[in-house]
Backbone as ProteinMPNN parsed JSONL, in Angstrom:
{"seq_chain_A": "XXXXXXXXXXXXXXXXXXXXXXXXXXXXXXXXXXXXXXXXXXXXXXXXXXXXXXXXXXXXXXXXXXXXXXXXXXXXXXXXXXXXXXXXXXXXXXXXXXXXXXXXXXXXXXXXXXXXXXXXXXXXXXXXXXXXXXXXXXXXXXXXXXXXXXXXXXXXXXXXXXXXXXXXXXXXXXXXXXXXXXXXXXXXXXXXXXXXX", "coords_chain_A": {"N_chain_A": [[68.65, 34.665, 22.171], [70.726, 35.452, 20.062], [72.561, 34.553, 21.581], [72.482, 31.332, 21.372], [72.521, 30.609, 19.047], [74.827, 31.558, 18.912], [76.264, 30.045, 20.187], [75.619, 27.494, 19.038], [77.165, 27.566, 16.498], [80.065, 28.035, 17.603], [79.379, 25.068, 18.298], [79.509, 23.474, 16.173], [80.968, 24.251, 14.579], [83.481, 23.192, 16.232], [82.958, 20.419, 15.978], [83.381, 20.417, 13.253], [86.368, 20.748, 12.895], [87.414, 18.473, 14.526], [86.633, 16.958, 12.456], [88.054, 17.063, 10.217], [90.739, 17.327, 11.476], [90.397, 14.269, 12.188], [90.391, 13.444, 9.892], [92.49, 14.293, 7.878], [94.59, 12.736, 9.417], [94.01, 9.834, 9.164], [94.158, 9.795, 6.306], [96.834, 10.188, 6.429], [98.104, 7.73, 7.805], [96.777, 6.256, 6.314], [98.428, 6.702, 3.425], [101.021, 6.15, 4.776], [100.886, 3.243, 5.012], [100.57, 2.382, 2.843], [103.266, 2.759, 1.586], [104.133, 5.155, 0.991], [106.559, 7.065, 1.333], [107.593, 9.914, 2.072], [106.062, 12.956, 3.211], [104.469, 16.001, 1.789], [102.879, 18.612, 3.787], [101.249, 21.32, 3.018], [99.535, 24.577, 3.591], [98.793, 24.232, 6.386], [97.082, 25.015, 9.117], [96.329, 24.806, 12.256], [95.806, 21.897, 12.12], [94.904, 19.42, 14.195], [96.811, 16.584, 15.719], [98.229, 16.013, 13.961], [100.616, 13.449, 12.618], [100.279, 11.363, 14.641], [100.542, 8.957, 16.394], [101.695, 7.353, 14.249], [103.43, 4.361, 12.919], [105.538, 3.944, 10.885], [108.27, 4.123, 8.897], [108.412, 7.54, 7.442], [109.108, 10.669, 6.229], [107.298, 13.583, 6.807], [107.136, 16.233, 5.971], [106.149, 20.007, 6.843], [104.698, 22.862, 6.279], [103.389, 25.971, 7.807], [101.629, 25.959, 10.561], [100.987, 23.649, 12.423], [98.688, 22.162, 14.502], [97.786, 21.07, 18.213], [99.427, 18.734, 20.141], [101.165, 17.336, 18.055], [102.761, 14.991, 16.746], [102.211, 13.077, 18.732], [102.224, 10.385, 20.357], [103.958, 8.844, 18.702], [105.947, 6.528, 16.707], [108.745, 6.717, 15.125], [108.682, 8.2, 13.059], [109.815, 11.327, 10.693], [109.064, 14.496, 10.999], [109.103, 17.803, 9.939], [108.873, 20.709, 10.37], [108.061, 23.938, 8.857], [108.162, 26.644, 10.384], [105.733, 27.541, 13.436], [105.226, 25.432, 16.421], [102.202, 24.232, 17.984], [100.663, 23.145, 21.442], [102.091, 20.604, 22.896], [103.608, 19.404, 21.248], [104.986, 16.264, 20.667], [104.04, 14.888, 21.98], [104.493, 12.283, 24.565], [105.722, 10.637, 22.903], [107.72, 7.92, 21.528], [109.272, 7.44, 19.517], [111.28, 8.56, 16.653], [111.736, 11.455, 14.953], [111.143, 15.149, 15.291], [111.397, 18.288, 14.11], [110.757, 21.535, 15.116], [111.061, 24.65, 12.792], [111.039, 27.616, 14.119], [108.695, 28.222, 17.124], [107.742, 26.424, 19.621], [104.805, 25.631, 21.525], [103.431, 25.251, 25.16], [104.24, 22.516, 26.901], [105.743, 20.753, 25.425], [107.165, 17.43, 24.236], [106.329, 16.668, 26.412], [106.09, 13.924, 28.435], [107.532, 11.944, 26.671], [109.444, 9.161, 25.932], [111.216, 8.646, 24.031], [113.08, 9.26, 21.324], [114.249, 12.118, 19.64], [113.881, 15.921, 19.661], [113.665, 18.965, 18.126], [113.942, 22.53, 18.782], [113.953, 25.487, 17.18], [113.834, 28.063, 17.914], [112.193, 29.247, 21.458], [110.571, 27.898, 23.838], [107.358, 26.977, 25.136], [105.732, 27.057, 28.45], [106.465, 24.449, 31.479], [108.006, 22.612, 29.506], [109.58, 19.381, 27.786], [108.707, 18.197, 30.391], [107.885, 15.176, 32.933], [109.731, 13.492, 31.205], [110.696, 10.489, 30.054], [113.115, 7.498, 30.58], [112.964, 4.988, 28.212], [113.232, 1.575, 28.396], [115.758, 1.02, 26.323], [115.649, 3.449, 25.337], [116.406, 6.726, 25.24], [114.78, 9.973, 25.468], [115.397, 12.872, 23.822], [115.481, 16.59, 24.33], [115.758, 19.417, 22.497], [116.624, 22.888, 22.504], [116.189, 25.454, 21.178], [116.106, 28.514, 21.932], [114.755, 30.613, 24.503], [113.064, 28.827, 27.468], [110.251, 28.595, 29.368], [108.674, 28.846, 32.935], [108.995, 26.129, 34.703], [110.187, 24.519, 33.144], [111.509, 20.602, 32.425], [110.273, 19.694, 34.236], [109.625, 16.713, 37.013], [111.036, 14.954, 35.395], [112.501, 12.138, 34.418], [113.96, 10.82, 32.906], [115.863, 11.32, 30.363], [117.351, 13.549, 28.239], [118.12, 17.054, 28.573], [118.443, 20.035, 26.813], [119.042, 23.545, 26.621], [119.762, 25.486, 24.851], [119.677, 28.913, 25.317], [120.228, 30.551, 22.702], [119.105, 33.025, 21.832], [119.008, 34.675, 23.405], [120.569, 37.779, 24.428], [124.05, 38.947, 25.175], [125.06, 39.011, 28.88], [122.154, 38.69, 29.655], [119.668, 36.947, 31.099], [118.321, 33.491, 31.413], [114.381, 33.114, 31.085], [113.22, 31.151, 32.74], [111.605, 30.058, 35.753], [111.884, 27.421, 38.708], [113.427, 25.354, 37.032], [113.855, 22.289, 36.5], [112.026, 21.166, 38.904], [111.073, 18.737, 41.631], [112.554, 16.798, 40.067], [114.17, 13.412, 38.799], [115.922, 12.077, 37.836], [117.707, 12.018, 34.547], [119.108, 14.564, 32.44], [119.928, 17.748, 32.433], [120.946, 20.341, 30.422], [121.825, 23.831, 30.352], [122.525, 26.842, 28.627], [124.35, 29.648, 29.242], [122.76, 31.442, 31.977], [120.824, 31.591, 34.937], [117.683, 32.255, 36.553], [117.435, 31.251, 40.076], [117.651, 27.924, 40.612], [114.406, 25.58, 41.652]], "CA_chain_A": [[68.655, 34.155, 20.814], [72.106, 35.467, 20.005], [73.84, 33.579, 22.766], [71.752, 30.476, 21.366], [73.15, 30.931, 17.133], [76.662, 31.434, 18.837], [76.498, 28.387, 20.851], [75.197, 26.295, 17.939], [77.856, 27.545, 15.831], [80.838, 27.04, 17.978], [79.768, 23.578, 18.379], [79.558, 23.074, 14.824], [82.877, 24.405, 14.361], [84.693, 22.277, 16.829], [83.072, 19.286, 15.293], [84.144, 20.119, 11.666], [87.93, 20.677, 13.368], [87.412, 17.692, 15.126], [86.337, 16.471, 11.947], [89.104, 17.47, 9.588], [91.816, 16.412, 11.881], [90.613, 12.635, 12.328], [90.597, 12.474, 8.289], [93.961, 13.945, 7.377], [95.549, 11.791, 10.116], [93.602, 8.67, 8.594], [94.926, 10.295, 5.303], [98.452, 9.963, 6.697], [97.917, 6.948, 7.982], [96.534, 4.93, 4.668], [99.351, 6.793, 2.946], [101.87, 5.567, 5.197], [100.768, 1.848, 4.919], [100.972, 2.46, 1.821], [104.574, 2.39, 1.187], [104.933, 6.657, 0.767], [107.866, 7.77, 2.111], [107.84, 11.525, 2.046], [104.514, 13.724, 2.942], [103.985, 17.305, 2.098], [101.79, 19.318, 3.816], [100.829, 22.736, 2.953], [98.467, 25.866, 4.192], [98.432, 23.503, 7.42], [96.595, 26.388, 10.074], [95.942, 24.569, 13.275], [95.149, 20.761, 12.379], [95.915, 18.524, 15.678], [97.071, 15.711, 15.638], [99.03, 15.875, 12.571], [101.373, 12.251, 12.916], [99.537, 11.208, 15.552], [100.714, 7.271, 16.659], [102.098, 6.644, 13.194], [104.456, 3.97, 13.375], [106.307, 3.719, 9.598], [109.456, 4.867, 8.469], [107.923, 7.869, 6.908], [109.07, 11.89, 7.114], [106.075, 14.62, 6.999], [107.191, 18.227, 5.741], [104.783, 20.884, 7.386], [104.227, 24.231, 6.032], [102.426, 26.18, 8.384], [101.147, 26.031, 11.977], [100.276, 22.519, 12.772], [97.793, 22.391, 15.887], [98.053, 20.666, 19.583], [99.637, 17.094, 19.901], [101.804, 17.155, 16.8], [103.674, 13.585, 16.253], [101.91, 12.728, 19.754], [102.391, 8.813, 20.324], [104.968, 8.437, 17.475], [107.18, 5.986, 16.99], [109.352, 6.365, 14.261], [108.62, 9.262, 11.339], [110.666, 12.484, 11.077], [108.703, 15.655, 11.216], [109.647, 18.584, 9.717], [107.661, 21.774, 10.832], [108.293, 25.203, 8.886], [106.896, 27.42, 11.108], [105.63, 27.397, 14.598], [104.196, 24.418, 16.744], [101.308, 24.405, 18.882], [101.155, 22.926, 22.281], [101.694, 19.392, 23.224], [104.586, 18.757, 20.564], [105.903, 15.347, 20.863], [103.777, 14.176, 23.874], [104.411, 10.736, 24.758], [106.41, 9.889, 21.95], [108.357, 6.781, 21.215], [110.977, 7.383, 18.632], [111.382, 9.333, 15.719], [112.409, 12.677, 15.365], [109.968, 16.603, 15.279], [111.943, 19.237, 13.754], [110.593, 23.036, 14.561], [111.763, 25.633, 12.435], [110.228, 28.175, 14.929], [108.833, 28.451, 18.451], [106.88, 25.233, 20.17], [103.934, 25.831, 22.708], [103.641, 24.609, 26.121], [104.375, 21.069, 27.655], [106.637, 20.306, 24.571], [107.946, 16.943, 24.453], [105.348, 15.959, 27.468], [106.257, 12.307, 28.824], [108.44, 11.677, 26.131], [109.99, 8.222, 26.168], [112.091, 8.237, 23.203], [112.67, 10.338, 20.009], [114.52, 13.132, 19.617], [112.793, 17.162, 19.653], [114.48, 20.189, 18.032], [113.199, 23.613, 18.416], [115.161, 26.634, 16.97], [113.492, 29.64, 18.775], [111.811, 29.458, 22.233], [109.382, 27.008, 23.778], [106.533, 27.681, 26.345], [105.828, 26.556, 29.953], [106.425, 22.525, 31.31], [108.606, 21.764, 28.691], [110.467, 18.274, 28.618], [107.588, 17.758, 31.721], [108.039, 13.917, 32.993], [110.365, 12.842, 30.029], [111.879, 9.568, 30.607], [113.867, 6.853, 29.134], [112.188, 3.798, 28.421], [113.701, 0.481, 27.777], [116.658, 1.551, 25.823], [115.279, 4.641, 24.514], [116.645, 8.14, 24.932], [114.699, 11.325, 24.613], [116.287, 13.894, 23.823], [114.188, 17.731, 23.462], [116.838, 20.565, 21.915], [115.445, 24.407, 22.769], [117.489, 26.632, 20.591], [116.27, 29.768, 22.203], [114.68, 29.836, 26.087], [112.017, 28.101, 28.345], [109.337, 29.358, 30.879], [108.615, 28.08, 33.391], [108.707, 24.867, 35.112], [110.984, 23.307, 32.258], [112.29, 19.807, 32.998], [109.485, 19.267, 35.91], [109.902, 15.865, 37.02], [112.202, 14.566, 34.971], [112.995, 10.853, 35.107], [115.225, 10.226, 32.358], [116.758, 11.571, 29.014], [118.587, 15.068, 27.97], [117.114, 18.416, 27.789], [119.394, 21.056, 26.27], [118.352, 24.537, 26.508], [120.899, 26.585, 24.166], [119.673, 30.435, 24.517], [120.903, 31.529, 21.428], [118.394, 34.495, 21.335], [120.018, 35.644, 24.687], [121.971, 39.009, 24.381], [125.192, 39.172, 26.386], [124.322, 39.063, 29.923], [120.785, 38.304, 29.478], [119.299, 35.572, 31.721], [116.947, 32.658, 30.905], [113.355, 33.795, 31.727], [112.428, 30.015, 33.318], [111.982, 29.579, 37.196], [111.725, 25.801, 38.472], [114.148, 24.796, 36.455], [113.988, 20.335, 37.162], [111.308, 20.817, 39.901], [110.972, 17.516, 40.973], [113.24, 15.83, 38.825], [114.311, 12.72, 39.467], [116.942, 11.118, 36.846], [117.84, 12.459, 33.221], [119.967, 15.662, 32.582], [119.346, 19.295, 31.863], [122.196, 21.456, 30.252], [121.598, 25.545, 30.174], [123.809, 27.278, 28.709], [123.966, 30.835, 30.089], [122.549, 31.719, 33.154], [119.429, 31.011, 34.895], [117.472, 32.783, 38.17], [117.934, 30.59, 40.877], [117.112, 26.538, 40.526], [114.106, 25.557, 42.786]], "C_chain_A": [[70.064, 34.224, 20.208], [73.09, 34.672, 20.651], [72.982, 32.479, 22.134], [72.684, 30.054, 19.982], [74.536, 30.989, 17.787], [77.161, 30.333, 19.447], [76.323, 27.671, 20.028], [76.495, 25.903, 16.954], [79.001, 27.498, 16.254], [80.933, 25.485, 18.115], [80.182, 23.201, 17.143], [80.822, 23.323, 14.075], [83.778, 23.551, 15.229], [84.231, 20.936, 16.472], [83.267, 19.124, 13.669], [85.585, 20.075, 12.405], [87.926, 19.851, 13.723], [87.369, 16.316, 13.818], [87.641, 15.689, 10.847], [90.342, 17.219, 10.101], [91.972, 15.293, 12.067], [90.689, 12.6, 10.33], [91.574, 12.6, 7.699], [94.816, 12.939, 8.985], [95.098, 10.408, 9.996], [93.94, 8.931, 7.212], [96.065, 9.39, 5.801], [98.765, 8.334, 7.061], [97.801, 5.377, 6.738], [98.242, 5.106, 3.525], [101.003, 6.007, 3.362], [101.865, 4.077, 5.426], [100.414, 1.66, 3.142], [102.266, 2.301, 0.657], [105.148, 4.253, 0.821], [105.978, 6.876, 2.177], [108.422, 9.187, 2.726], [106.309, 11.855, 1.877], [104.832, 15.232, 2.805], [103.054, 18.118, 2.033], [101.687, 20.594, 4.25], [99.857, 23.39, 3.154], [97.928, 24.87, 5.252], [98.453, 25.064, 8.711], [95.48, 24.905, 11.447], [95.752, 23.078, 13.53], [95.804, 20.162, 13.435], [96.133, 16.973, 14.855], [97.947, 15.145, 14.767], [100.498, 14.685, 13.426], [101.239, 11.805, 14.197], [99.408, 9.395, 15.815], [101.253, 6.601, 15.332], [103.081, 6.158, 13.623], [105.279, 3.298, 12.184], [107.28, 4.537, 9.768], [108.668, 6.299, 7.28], [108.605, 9.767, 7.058], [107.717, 12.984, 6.364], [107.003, 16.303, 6.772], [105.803, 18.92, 5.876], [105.079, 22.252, 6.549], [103.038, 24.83, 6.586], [102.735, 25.995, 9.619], [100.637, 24.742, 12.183], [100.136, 23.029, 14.408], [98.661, 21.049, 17.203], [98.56, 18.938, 19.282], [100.284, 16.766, 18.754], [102.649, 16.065, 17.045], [103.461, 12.676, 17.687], [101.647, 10.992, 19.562], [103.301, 8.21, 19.487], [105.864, 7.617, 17.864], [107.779, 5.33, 15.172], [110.182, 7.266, 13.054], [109.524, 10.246, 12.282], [109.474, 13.247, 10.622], [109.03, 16.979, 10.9], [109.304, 20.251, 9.667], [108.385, 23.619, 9.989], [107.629, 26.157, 9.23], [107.184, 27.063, 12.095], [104.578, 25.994, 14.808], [103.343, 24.667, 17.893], [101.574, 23.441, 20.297], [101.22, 21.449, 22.154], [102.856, 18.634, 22.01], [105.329, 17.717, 21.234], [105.454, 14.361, 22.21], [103.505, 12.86, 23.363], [104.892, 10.218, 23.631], [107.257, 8.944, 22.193], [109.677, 6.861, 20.793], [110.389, 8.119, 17.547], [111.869, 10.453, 16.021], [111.065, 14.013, 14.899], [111.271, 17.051, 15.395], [111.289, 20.732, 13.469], [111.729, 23.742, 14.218], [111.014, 27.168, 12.823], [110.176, 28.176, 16.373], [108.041, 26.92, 18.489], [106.184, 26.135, 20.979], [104.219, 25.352, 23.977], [103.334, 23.027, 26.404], [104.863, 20.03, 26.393], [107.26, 19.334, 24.961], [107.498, 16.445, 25.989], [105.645, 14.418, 27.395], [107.331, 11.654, 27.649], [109.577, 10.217, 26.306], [110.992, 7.858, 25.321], [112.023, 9.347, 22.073], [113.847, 11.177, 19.942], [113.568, 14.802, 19.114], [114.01, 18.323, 19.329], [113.63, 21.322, 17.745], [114.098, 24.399, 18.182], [114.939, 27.305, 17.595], [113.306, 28.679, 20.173], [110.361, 28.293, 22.783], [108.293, 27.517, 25.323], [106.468, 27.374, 28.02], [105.828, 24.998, 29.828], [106.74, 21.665, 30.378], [109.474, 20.878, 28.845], [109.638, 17.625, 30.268], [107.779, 16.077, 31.575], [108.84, 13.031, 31.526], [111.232, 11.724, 31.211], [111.976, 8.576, 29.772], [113.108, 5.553, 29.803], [112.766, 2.33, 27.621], [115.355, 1.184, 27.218], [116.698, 2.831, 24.899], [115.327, 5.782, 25.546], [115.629, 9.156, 24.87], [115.347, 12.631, 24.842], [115.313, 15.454, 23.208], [115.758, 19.098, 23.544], [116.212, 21.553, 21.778], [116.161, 25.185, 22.101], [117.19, 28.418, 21.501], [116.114, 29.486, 24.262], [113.453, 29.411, 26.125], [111.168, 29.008, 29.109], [109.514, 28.411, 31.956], [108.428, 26.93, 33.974], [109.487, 23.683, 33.897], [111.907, 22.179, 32.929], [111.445, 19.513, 34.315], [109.299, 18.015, 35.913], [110.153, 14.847, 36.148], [112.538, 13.085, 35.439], [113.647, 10.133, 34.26], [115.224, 10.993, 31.155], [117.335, 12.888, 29.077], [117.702, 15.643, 27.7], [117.866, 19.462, 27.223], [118.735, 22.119, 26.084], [119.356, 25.681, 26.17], [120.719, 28.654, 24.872], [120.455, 31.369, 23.74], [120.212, 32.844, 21.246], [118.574, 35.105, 22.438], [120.821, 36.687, 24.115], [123.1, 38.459, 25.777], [124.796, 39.459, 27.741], [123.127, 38.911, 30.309], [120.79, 36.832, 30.175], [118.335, 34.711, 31.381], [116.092, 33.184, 31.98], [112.713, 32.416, 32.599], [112.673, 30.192, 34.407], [112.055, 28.139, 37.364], [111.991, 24.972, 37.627], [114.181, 23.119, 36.751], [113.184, 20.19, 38.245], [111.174, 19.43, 39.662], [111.724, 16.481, 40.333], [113.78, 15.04, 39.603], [115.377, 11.465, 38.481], [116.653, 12.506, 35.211], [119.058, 13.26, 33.615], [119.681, 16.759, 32.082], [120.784, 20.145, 31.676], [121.412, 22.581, 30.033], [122.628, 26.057, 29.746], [123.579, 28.937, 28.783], [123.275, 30.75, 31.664], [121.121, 32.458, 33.033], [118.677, 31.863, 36.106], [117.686, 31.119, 38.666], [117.292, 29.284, 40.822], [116.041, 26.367, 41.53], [114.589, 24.703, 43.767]], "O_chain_A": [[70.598, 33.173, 19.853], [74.183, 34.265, 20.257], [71.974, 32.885, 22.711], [73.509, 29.144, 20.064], [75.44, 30.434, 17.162], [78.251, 29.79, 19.271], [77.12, 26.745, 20.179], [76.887, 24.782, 16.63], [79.64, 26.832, 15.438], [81.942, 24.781, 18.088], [81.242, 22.584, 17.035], [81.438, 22.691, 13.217], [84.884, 23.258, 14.775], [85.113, 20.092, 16.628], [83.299, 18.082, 13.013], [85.934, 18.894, 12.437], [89.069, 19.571, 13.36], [87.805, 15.175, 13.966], [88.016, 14.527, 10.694], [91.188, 16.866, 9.279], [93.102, 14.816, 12.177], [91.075, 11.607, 9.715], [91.998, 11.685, 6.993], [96.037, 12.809, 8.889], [95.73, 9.621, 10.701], [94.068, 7.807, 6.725], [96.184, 8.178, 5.622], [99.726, 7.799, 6.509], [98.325, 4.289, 6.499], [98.931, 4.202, 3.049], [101.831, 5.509, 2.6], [102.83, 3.613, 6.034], [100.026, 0.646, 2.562], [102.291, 1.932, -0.518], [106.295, 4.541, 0.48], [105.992, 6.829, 3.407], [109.32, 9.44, 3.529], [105.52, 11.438, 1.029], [105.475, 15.734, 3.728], [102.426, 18.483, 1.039], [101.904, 21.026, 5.381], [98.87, 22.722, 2.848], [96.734, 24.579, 5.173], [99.376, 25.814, 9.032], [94.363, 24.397, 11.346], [95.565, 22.691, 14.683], [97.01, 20.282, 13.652], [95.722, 16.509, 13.791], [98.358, 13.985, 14.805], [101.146, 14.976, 14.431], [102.239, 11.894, 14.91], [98.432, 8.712, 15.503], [101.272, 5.372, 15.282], [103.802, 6.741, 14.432], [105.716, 2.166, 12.39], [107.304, 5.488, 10.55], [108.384, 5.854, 6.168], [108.52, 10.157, 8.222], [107.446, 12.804, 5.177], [107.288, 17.18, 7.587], [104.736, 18.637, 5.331], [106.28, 22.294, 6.284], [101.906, 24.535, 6.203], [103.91, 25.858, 9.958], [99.413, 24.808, 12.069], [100.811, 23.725, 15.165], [99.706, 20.413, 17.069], [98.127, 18.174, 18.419], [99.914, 15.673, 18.327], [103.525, 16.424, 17.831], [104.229, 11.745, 17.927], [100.933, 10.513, 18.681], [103.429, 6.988, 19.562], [106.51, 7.676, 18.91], [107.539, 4.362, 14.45], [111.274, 7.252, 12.485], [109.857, 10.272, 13.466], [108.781, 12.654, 9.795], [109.366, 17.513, 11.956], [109.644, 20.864, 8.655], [109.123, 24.333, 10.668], [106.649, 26.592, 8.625], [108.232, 26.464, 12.336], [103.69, 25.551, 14.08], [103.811, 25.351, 18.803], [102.694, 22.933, 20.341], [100.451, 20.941, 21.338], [102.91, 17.407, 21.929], [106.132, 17.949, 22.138], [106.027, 13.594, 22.984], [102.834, 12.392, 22.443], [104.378, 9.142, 23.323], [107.725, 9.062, 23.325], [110.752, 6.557, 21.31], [109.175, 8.313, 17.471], [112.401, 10.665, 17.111], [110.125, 13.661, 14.186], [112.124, 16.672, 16.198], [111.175, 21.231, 12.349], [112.846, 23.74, 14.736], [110.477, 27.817, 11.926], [111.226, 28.142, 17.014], [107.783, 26.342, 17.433], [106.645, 27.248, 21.232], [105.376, 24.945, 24.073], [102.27, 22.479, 26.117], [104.524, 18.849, 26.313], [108.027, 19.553, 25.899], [108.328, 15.864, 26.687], [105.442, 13.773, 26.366], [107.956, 10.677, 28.061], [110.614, 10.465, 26.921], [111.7, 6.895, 25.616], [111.102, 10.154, 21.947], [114.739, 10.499, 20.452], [112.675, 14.737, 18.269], [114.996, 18.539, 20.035], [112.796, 21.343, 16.84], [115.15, 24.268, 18.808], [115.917, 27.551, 18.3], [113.932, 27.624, 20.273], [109.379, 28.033, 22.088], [108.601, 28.258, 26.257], [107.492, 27.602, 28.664], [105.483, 24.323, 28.859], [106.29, 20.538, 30.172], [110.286, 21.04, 29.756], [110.088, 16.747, 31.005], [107.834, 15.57, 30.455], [108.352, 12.023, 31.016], [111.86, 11.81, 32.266], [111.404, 8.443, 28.69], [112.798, 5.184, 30.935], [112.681, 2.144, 26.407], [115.956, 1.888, 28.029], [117.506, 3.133, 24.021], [114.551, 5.868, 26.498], [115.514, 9.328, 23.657], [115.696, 13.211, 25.871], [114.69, 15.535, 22.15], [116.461, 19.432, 24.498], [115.221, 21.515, 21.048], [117.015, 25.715, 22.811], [118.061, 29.284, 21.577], [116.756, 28.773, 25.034], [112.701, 29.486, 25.153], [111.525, 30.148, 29.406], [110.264, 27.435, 31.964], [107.297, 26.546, 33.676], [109.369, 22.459, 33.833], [112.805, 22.451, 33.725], [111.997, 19.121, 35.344], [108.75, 17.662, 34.869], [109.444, 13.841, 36.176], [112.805, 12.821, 36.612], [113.988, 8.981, 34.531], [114.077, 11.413, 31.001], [117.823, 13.241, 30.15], [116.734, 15.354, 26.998], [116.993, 20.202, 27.674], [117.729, 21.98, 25.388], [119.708, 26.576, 26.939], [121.654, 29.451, 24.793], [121.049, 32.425, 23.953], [120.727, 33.711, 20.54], [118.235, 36.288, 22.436], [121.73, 36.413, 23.331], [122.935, 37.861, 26.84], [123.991, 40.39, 27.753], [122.975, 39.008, 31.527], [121.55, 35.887, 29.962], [117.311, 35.262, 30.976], [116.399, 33.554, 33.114], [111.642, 32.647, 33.161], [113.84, 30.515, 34.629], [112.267, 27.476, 36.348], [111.275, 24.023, 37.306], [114.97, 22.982, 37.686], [113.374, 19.122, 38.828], [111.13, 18.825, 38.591], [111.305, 15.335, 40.168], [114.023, 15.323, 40.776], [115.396, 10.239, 38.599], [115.828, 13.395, 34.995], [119.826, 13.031, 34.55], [119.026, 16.68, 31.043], [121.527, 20.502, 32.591], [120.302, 22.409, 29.527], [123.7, 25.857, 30.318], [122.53, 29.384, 28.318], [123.487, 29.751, 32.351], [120.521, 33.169, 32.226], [119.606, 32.224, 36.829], [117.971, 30.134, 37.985], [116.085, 29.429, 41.017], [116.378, 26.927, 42.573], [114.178, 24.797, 44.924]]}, "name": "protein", "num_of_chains": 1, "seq": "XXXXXXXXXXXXXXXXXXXXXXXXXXXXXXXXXXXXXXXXXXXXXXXXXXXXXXXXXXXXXXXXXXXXXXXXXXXXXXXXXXXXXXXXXXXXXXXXXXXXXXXXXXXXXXXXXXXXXXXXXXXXXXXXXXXXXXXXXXXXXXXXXXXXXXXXXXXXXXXXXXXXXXXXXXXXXXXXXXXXXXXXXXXXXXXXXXXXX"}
């Protein structure tokens, strides 16, 4: 009976979340065919999808934790995240620009065909994963702190830059499989890495 009431009520919770993220991103959406120019959104705790295929000139201030897939399909808006992002930042984007002020999750900047990606801190595993340049489009994903592993795994076109600024002196990046795979683009590190695969 217990396992029965907790099953009911997870579902019922992942279809209000499910719920609540298709209506502010049809929000964002009306707004941005609308002619607004500037969004801000506050006590944002987990929603996905947040700029999710918008394709206006438009930028989005976050406050908060936006959820999985943040500016996923984009082509265009700027992004402006205070806080941390969840996983899947920037996948398959187009153009525009995602600005964390924070850490990213894993597979940051996934397929990535265009855009630019700035993270200040640290991002998770399979970041920059299959980024490539498409048509005359660039992407470019900026890591201010370090990577895990598998960053840059096949790789078939644009720039990955992986600063570690939150490196101490002699301190090594914690990523293995640095470009597994890779097959066009470029990956700068700056500091020192264990051994490339």
């Amino acid at each position: 009976m217990v396992n029965a009431i907790k099953e009911k009520t997870q579902h019922w919770l992942k279809s209000m979340l499910w719920h609540f993220d298709r209506e502010l991103n049809a929000r964002l959406r009306e707004a941005t065919l609308n002619g607004t120019r500037k969004i801000e959104l506050r006590n944002v705790y987990g929603q996905r999808y947040i700029g999710t295929d918008l394709g206006k000139p438009v930028e989005i201030e976050i406050f908060g934790t936006p959820g999985n897939d943040l500016g996923s399909f984009m082509d265009g808006p700027k992004i402006i995240v205070r806080g941390n992002a969840q996983d899947g930042c920037g996948n398959t984007m187009n153009d525009g620009e995602i600005i964390v002020h924070g850490h990213a999750g894993d597979i940051t900047g996934l397929a990535a065909r265009g855009g630019k990606i700035f993270i200040r801190d640290g991002v998770g595993y399979r970041a920059g994963i299959h980024m490539k340049e498409y048509g005359d489009k660039k992407p470019v994903l900026v890591i201010g702190g370090t990577a895990q592993d598998f960053v840059g795994e096949y790789m078939a076109g644009g720039i990955l830059i992986i600063l570690g600024l939150n490196l101490k002196e002699g301190e090594m990046h914690l990523a293995s499989y640095i470009g597994t795979g890779m097959h066009g683009g470029v990956i700068y590190l700056r500091g020192t890495s264990p051994i490339f695969s």
